[in-house]
C-alpha angles and dihedrals in degrees: 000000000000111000129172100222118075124268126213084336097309125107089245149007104246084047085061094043095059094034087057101043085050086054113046096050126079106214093044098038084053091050098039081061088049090048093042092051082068136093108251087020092161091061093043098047091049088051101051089050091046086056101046103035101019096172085039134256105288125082095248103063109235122167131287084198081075095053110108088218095183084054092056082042100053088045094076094043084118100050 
């Protein structure tokens, strides 16, 4: 489901899915802040989503080649 316009303030649709699955569970939330306290964190966060929802975390499958992984990680700089 790849569009060009935003989406809920992300730059996609398929950013602010995963954004808001990391976020409003515990146990990922709690491991996307140990990934984007890394170096590279973009590419590591990708690749352990990639790992544990491959087809991504909704029931209809879309693709995680369309998620902007360096948006979902700025958007814990404050944290």
């Amino acid at each position: 489901m790849a569009t060009d316009s935003t989406y809920n303030g992300w730059s996609n649709y398929e950013t602010w899915n995963v954004a808001l699955w990391l976020n409003n569970d515990e146990p990922l939330y709690r491991e996307t802040l140990r990934i984007v306290a890394r170096l590279n964190a973009a590419d590591v966060l990708e690749s352990w989503v990639r790992e544990i929802a491959p087809e991504g975390f909704e029931s209809e499958p879309y693709s995680l080649d369309d998620v902007d992984w360096g948006e979902i990680v700025a958007s814990y700089d404050d944290e």
